[in-house]
C-alpha positions in Angstrom: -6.9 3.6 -7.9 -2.9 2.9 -6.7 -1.7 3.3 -9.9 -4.2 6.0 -11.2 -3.4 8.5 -8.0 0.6 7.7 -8.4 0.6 8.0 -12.0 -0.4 11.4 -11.3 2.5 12.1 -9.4 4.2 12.6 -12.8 2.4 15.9 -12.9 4.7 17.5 -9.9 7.6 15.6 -11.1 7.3 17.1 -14.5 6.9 20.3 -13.0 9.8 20.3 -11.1 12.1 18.9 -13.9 10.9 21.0 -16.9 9.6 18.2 -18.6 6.8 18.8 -21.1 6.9 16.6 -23.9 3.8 14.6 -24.2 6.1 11.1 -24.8 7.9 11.8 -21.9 4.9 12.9 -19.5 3.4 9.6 -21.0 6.7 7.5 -19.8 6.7 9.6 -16.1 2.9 8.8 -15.9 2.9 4.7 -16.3 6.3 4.7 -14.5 5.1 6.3 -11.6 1.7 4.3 -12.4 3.7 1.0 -11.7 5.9 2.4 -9.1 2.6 3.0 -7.4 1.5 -0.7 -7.7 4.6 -2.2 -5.9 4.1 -2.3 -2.7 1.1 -5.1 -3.6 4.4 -7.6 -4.7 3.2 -9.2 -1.0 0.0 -10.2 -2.4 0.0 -12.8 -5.6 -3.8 -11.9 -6.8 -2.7 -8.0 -6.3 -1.9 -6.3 -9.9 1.7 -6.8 -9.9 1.6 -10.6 -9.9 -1.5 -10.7 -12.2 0.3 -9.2 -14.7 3.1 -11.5 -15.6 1.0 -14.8 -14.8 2.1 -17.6 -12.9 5.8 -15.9 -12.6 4.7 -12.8 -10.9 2.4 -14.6 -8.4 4.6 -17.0 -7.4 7.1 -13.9 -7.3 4.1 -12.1 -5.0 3.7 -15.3 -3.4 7.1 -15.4 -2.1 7.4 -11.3 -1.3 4.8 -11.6 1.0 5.9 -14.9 3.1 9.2 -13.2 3.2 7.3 -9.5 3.9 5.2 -11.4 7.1 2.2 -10.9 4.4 0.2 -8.4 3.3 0.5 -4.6 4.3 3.3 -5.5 6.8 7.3 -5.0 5.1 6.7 -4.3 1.6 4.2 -1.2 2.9 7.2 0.8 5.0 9.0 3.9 4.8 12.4 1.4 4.9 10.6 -0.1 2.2 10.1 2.7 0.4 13.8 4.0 1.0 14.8 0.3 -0.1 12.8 0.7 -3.4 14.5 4.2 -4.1 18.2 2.8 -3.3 17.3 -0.1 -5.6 15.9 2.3 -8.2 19.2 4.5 -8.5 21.5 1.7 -8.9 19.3 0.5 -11.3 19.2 3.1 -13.8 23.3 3.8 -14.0 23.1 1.3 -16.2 20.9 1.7 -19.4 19.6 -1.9 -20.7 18.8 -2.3 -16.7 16.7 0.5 -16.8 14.9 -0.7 -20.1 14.0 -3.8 -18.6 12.8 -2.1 -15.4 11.0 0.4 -17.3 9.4 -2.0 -19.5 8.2 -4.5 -16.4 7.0 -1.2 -14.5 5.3 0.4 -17.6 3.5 -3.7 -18.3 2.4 -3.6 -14.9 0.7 0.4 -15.5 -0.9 -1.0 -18.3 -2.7 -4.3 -17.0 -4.1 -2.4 -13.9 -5.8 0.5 -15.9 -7.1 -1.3 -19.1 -10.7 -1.8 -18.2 -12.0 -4.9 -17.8 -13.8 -5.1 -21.0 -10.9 -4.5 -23.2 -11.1 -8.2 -24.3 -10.0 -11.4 -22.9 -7.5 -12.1 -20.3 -5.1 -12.8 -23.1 -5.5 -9.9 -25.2 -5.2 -7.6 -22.2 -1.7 -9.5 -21.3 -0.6 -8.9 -24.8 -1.5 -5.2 -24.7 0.4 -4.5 -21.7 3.6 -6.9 -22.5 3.5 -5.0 -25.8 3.3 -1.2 -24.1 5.9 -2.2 -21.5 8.5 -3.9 -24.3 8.0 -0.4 -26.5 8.0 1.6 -22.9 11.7 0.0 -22.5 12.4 0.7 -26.2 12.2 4.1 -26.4 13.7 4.6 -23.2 17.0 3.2 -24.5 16.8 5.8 -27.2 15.1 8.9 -25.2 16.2 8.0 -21.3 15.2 10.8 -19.0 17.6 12.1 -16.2 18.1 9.5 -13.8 16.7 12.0 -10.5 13.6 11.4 -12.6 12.9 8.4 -13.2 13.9 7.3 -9.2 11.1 10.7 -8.2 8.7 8.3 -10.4 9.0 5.1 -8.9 10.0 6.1 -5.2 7.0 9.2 -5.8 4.4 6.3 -7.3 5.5 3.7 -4.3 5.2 6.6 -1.7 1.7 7.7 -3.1 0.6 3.9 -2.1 1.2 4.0 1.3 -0.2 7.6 1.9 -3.7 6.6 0.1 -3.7 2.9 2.3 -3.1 5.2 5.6 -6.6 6.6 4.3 -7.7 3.7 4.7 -9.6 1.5 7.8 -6.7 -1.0 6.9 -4.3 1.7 7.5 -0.2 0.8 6.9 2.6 0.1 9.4 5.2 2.8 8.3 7.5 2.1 11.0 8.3 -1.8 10.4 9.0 -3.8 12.0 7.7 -2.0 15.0 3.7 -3.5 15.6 2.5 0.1 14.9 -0.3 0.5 12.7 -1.6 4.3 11.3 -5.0 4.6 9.8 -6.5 8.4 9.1 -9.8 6.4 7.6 -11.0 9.5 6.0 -11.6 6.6 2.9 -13.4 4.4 4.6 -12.5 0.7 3.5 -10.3 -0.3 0.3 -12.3 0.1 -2.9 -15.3 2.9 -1.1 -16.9 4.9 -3.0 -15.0 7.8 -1.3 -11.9 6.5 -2.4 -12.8 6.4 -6.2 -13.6 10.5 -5.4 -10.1 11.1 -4.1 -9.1 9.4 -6.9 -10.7 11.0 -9.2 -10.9 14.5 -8.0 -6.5 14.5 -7.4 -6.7 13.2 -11.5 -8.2 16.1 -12.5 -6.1 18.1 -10.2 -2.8 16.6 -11.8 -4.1 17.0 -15.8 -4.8 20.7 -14.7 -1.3 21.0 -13.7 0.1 19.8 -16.6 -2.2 21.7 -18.6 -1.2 25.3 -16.6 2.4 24.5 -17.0 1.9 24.1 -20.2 
């Protein structure tokens, strides 16, 4: 749900940068998709570390003992300013924003396939393979830099505001012990949940559609 609500993110960002070509919603979509999924690096059987093996869990692993574990640093508004700062300085420079694009994209792509798409193995090989052409046409179609930082700071923002909806709820103002919940989602994984999800999906594809 995470990446599926940011990816849709794209839709306003699109909006507001003219950008209609279906290759280049596609890009905006899965990056904003994966920015969506980073604030789970504090958690090693969350998405993000699944999808690179035992090098992104033990990555996770060590996000969240540094983070104080799970829903504490990583889910922030210094965090999310943190991941934006990052995210500029990233993309001034081109092959840096490849690989970046190509992680973020690999990470879109294991957390949507459905489970079914068959075994562990070939879903791993899908997504590497979708994130390493991701990062290849960026070097040779990169979108303005403003963009690409609204998709990943946009998809990592969307995170946080659909946890606060959430019993769980998230501490925006680490490291102060203050904890906001508007539970209007019940718990993590509800059934209302998969309806917001759904219903701001079809919300976004209607967007893109009229601005088309």
């Amino acid at each position: 749900n995470h990446a599926l609500i940011a990816g849709t993110t794209a839709a306003a960002i699109a909006g507001a940068y003219g950008i209609h070509r279906p290759a280049e919603l596609a890009l905006l979509a899965a990056v904003a998709a994966g920015g969506g999924l980073l604030p789970d690096l504090d958690h090693p059987q969350a998405s993000p570390g699944r999808a690179f093996l035992f090098v992104g869990q033990t990555l996770a692993a060590a996000t969240g003992s540094v983070a104080g574990g799970h829903r504490k640093a990583t889910h922030s508004f210094l965090a999310t300013v943190a991941i934006a700062l990052a995210a500029w300085g990233a993309w001034h420079d081109l092959h840096i924003a490849a690989v970046l694009v190509g992680v973020i994209v690999t990470m879109a792509i294991w957390t949507v396939l459905p489970p079914g798409v068959g075994s562990r193995f070939v879903r791993h090989i899908l997504a590497w393979g979708g994130g390493a052409a991701a990062g290849w046409w960026w070097m040779t179609h990169p979108l303005p830099l403003v963009v690409m930082v609204a998709a990943v700071a946009g998809g990592y923002l969307v995170h946080l505001l659909c946890d606060t909806l959430t019993v769980g709820g998230v501490r925006w103002l680490w490291p102060l012990p203050v904890r906001t919940s508007v539970p209007v989602c019940g718990c993590t994984g509800s059934a209302r949940e998969h309806l917001l999800s759904a219903a701001v999906s079809v919300g976004a594809v209607v967007l893109v559609v009229m601005g088309h």
